[in-house]
N, C-alpha and C positions, 0 to 999 in steps of 0.2 A: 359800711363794711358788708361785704358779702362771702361768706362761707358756701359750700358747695363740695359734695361728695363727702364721704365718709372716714373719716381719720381714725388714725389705728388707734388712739384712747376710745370712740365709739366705739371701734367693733369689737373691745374688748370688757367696754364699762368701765368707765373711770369713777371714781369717788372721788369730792375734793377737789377736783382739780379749777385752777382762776381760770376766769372769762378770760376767752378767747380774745384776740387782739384782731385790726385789719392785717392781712396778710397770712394767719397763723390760722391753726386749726379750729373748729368746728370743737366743742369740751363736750362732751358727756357731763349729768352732772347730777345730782341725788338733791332729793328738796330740806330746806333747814328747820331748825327746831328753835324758837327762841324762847327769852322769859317770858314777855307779856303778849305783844302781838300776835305772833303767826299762831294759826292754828294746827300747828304740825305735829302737838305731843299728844299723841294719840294714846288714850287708854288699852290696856289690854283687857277689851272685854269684849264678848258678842254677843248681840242683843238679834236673835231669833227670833222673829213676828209668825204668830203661827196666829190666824184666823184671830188678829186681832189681840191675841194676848202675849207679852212679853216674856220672856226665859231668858235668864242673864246665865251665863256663861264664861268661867275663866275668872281670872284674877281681877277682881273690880278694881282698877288703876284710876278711879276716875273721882271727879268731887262730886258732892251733893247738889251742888248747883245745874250741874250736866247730867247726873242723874234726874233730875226733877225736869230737867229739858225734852230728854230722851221721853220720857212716862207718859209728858203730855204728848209726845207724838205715837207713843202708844194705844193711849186712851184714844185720841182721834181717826186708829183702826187703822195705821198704813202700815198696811203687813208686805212686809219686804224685809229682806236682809239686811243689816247693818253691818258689815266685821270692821272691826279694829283689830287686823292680827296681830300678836305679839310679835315683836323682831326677834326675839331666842326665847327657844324654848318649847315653840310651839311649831308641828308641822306644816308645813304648806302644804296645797295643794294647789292640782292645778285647774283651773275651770275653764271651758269651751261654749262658747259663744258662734254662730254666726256672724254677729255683729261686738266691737269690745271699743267700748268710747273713754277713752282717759282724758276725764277733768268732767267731773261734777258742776260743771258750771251752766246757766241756762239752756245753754246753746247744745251742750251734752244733754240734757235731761231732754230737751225734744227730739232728740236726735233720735235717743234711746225710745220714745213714745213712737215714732212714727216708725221706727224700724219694726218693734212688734204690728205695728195696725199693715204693716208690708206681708205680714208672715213671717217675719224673721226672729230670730232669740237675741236679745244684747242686756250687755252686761257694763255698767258706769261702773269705772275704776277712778276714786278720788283722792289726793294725795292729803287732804286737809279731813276737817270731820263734820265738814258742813257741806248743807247742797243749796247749789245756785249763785256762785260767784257773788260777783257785783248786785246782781237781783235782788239777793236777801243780802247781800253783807251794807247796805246803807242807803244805795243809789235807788232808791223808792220815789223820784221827781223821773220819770222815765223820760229819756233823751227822744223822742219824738219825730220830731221833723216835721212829716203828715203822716198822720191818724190811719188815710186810705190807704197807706202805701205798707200798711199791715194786715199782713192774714194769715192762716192757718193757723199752725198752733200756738205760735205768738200770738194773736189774735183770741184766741183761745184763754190763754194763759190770763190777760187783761179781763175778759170776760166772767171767768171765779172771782177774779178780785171784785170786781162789781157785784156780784152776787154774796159773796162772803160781808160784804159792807152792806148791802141791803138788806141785812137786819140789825134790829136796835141791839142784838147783846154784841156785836161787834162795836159798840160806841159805847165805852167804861170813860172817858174823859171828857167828852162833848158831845153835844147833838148832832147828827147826821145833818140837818137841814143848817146847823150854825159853823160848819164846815166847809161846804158848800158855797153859804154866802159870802164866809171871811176870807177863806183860804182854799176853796177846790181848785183855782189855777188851772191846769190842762182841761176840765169839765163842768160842765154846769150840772146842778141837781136835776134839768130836765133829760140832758142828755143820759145821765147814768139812768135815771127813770125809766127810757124807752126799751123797748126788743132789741134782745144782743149788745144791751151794752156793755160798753166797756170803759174802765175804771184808769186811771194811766198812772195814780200815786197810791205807795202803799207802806203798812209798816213792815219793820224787814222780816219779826219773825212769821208775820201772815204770807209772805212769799215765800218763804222756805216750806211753810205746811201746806199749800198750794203744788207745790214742784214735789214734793214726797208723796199726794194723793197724787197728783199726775204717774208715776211712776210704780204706784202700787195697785192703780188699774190696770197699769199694761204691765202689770205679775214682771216687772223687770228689779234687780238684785243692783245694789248701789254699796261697792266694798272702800271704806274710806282708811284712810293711813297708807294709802299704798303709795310707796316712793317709787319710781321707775329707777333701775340699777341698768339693764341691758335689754337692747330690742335683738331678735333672731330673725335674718332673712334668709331667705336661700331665692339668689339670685337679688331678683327686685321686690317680690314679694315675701312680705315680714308674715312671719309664722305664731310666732311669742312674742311678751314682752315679761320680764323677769321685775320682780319688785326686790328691794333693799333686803325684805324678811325672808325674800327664797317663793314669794309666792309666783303662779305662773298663771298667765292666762294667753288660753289659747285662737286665735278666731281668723272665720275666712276674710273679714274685712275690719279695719282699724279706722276708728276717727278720731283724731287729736281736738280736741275740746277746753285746751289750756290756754292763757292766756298768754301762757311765753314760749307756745311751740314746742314742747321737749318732748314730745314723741317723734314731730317734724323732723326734728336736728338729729337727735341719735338713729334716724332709721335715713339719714346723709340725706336728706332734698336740702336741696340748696335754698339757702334763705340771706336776710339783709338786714342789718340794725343800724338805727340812725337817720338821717336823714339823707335822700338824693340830692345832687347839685341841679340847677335849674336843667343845665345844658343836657342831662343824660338822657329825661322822656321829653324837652322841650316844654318843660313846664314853665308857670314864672313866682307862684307863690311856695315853693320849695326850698331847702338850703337855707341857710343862713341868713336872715333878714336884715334890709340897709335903715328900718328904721320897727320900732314896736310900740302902736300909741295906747293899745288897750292895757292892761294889769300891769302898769307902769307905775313909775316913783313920780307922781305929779308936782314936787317940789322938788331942789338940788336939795343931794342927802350927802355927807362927806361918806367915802366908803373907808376910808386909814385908820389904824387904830388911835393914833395920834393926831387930829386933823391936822388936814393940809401938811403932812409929813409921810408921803410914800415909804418914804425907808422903813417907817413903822412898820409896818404889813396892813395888809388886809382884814378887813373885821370877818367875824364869823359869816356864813353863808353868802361868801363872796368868790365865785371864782377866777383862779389868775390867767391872764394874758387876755388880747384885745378881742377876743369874740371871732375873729375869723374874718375873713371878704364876704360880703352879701350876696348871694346865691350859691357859693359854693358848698360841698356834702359835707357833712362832720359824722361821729359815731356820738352824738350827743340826744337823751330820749327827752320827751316832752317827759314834762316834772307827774310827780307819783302826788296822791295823799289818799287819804282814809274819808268818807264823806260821813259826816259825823249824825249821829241818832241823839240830839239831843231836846230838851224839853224846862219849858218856864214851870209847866204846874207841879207845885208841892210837892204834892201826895206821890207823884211817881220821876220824882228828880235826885237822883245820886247827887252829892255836893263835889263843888272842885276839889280834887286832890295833890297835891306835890309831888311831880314826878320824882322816879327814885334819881334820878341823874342831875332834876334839876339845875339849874348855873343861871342865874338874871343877865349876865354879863356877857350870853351869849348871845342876849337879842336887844344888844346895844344898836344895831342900824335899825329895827324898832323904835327904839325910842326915840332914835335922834329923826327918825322920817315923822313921827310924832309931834315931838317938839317942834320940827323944818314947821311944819301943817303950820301949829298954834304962831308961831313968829310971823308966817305968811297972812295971818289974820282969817285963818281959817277955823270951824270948828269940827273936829273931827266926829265923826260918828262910829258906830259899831260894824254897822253893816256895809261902811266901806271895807272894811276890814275882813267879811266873811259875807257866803249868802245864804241866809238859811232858809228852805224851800218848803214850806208846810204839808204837811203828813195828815194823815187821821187822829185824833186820841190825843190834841197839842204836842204832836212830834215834829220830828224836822229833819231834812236832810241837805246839809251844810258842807257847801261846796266852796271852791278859792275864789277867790274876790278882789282885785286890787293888787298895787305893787308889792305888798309883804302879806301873806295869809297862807293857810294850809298848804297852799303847793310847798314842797320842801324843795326847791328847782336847782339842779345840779346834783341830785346826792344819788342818783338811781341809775347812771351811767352803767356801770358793772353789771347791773342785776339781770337785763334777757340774757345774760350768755355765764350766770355766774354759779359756780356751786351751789351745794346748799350749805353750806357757813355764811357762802358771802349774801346769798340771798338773807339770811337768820340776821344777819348784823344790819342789812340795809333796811329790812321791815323794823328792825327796830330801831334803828337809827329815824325813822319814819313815826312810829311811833312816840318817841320820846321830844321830835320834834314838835310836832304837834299837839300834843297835851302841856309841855312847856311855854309855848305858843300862848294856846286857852289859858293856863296859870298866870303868865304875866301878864295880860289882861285885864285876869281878874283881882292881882294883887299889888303890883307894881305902881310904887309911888308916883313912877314918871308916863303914868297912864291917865288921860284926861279922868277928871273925876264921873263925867258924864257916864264914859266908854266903859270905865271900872263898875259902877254899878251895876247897869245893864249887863255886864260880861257875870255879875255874882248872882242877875235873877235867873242863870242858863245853868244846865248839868245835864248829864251824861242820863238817857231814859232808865228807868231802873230793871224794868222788864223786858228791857232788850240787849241780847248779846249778853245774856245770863253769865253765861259760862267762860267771858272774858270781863268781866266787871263794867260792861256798858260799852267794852271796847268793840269796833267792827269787827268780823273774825275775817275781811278780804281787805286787803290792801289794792288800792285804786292803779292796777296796773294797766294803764291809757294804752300801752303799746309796749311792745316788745321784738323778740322775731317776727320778721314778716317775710312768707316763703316768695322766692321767685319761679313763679312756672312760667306757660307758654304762654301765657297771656297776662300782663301786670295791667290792676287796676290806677289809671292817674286822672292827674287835675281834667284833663280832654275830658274824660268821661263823668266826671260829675257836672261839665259845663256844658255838655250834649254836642261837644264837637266831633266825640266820635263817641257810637252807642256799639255795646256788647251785642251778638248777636245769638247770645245763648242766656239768657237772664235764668237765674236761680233766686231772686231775690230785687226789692226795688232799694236803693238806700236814697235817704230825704232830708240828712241833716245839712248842716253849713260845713264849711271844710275849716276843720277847727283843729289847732293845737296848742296847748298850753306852754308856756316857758322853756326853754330848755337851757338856759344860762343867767348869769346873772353878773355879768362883769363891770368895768371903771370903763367910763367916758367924758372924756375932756374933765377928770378929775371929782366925776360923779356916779353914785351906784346907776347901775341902769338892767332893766329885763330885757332878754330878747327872746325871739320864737314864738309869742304870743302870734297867731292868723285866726282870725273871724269871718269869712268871706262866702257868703249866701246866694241868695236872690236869684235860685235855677230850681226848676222842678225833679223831682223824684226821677230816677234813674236806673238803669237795669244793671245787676253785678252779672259778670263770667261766669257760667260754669268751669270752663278754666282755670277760672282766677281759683280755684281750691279744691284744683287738683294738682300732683306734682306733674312734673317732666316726667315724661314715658319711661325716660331712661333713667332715670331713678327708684321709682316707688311705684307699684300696679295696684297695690290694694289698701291705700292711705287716701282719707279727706282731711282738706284742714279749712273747718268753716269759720274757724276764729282770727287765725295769724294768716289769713290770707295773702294773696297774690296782690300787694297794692305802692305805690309809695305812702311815704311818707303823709304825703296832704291830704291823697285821696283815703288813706286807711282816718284821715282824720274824719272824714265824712261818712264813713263806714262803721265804725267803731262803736255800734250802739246795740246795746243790748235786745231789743226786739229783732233789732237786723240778723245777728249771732244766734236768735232763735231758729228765726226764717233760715237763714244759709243751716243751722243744724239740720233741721228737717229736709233741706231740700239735699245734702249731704248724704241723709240714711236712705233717704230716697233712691238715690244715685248706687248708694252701695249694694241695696235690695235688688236693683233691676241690673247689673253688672253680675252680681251670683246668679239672677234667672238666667243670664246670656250667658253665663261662661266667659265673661269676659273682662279686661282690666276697666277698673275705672275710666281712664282716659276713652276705653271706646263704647262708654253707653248711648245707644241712641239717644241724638238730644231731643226727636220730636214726642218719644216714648216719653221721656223724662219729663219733658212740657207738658204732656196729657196729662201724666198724673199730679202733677202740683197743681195743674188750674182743678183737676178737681178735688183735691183736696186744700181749695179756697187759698191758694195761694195770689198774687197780684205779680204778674211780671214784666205788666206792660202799664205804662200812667197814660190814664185819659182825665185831662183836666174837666172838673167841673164846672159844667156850664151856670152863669149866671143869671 
């Protein structure tokens, strides 16, 4: 599906209103609020950092637990703004910026750093109450690819973590040297040991106080709760962007920093959700796949509630009709989940809980793919089941694994193009998935007994994600809108058939996406959309690729929801990468104010000088052997 240009709900602000369909408008949409997951119920308080000491302000709406969150990031002197404005009650105001990056997410927080070190003022507008997306919300096994093909202030960013771990009181659970040995994975204890190392895993609350000193040295202001209600343009270029509460901010250049485009969409650049058909960029691992051998049901599982009785229906997390033709586009997104912070040791393990929704009878194609295993003469394990990726401090960050695990696949459809109700019901629907998930695991009779115990030495860390009871406060949204400008990033380009000729960034992972369905074939449950496909060297992103059409938008970057398809946004989509393109973004926005000019016409050799020196990589020269 592809939207394009601005519909009269945008330019009016819509509230509420359903995701957009193929064919249909473009929705404006306000972010949601749920019971447990999202972090969208924003306190009304403001916590003013003045040289290091805290002033609370306003009606403390908030718990002890986020209190005691906030204090330590007091005590550890990151004097910067917090606001949680109230939605009534309290005046707005408006604030003016050079630079105004909405979404607190990595990729924003460098963006925001490199725009001050440009000389420019910017101001991170967050709609949650946490900073650093995915970075600190779990995903601490950082997606990689190669090492070299990261620099500046990603590169940066790795380099504290390394330093923040090289001392002993950062290790409360384990030895620095017995980490290393068992579980460092991306590094060896000699590597972090050398000049400039850099660190690749980490625990989530140390990257979030990592990204808060990042941003309190460059004196920049991070206002969280802010919903987006309406953008203001006059002409092409956007003026304001209005929040839910009436707040305004103002600035000569905009970078959308979210992970599902919604500064993108309501300021009308055209963008696309779903997957493309092979034929459209002549791709061939895009669309709909003829076959899925990876996070598959490795034995036949009956999917009917009845076996072998269709007429019954379909069991829970099943969905109807036959998956579609093999290469052709659907609006169907690779599956969401939470990557879970949890931990074997004692002393800092929250115990499994009963979700409030619970239902066992929900994850009856569970059991029976279970029981299918044990009849096959198979013994099933745990870690078929999940993967959990070792952390510092016996943590872990616990990713999908196999034909049934964390992915919730098919339930996230609605959500890039959806209000905020539907977005509130999907993360929790997301959430309830998943810890129901982990529950019957750990309780369920029809759980090998092996898999049940192992599943009861695991809990939720008890020091992280204070302030949702262990829970992640970012839900794993892999993909969402992705804009179309004058140059899309695809499969060609991550295969080196055809190279960008304006690199803002290298990207280096595999071209990867997780499930996007889960249908009956030949009378058996089956995944499909799983692609794994590697074995090409690091490659240069567009600076095209994020920015819009000329004739759309003059003063918008969008270094997250890029210019990509489907496959290739799967090879993109990495957290260091979302640094790198932040930075090389404010970059872009800096030297565009100096010219007087629309983004689209920044010099590109100007824009190259100043990333290569400020340590950026935009060109891969293989290591010689």
């Amino acid at each position: 599906m592809v939207c394009g240009g601005r519909s009269e709900e945008v330019q009016r602000g819509m509230k509420g209103s359903g995701p957009a369909r193929a064919g249909g408008r473009c929705s404006a949409m306000t972010l949601p609020t749920a019971r447990v997951g999202p972090p969208w119920r924003i306190a009304e308080v403001w916590f003013k950092i003045e040289n290091g000491c805290g002033l609370l302000h306003g009606m403390a709406m908030i718990s002890k637990q986020q209190l005691r969150m906030r204090s330590q990031l007091l005590k550890a002197g990151f004097a910067l703004a917090i606001l949680a404005l109230a939605q009534s009650g309290q005046a707005a105001a408006i604030i003016s910026a050079d630079l105004c990056i909405y979404g607190g997410t990595a990729g924003g927080v460098a963006a925001a750093v490199q725009a001050t070190r440009m000389g420019r003022s910017a101001v991170v507008v967050e709609f949650g109450r946490n900073l650093g997306g995915m970075t600190s919300g779990g995903l601490g096994a950082t997606d990689i690819g190669n090492k070299a093909a990261i620099g500046g202030i990603a590169r940066e960013f790795y380099q504290r973590v390394a330093r923040h771990y090289a001392a002993d009181s950062a290790w409360r659970f384990e030895k620095r040297s017995e980490y290393f040995a068992q579980h460092g994975g991306r590094s060896t204890l000699a590597e972090i040991n050398a000049p400039g190392a850099a660190q690749w895993t980490f625990e989530p609350h140390v990257a979030e106080a990592i990204l808060f000193e990042m941003l309190k040295e460059a004196k920049v202001s991070v206002h969280f709760g802010q919903r987006l209600a309406t953008v203001k343009q006059d002409g092409r270029h956007i003026t304001e962007i209005v929040m839910e509460n009436g707040q305004v901010y103002r600035a000569k250049m905009f970078i959308d920093a979210t992970y599902e485009g919604d500064l993108m969409a309501q300021a009308g650049v055209s963008f696309t959700v779903g997957r493309e058909g092979n034929a459209l960029y002549n791709e061939t691992i895009n669309g709909i796949r003829a076959e899925t051998p990876k996070h598959q049901f490795t034995v036949m599982v009956d999917p009917y509630i009845k076996p072998g009785d269709a007429s019954s229906g379909l069991l829970p997390f099943i969905q109807p009709g036959d998956g579609g033709s093999p290469g052709d586009g659907d609006d169907r997104v690779q599956a969401y989940n939470f990557r879970l912070c949890y931990t074997k040791t004692p002393a800092n393990r929250l115990p499994h809980s009963k979700p409030e929704h619970y239902d066992p009878t929900r994850y009856e194609l569970l059991a029976r793919y279970l029981e299918a295993l044990v009849t096959a003469g198979r013994k099933p394990q745990l870690g078929e089941f999940w993967n959990p990726i070792w952390m510092p401090n016996g943590k872990t960050d616990i990713n999908n694994n196999g034909g049934f695990s964390t992915d919730f696949i098919g339930a996230n459809y609605d959500y890039p193009n959806g209000d905020y109700a539907t977005r509130a019901r999907i993360w929790q629907e997301h959430t309830d998935y998943i810890r129901g998930f982990v529950y019957f695991l750990a309780t369920s009779s029809r759980v090998p007994e092996n898999m049940q115990r192992e599943m009861q030495e695991w809990g939720p860390a008890r020091d992280e994600f204070v302030a949702t009871g262990g829970w992640p406060h970012q839900l794993y949204v892999r993909e969402a809108r992705r804009m179309v400008s004058d140059y899309v990033m695809t499969e060609h380009n991550c295969r080196g058939t055809v190279t960008a000729e304006d690199p803002v960034s290298l990207a280096a992972y595999t071209m990867d996406s997780h499930n996007c369905q889960r249908v009956v074939k030949k009378g058996r449950a089956e995944n499909e959309g799983d692609v794994q496909v590697g074995g090409f060297p690091p490659y240069p992103i567009s600076y095209r690729s994020i920015v819009p059409k000329a004739t759309e938008c003059e003063n918008l970057l969008v270094p997250i929801c890029l210019s990509a398809t489907h496959i290739a946004y799967g090879s993109i989509r990495m957290e260091p990468v979302f640094m790198i393109l932040g930075e090389s973004a404010a970059t872009a926005a800096a030297l565009a104010l100096d010219g007087k000019v629309p983004v689209q016409k920044v010099g590109y050799e100007k824009l190259r000088a100043r990333l290569l020196a400020d340590k950026q990589v935009l060109a891969w020269k293989p290591v010689s052997k």
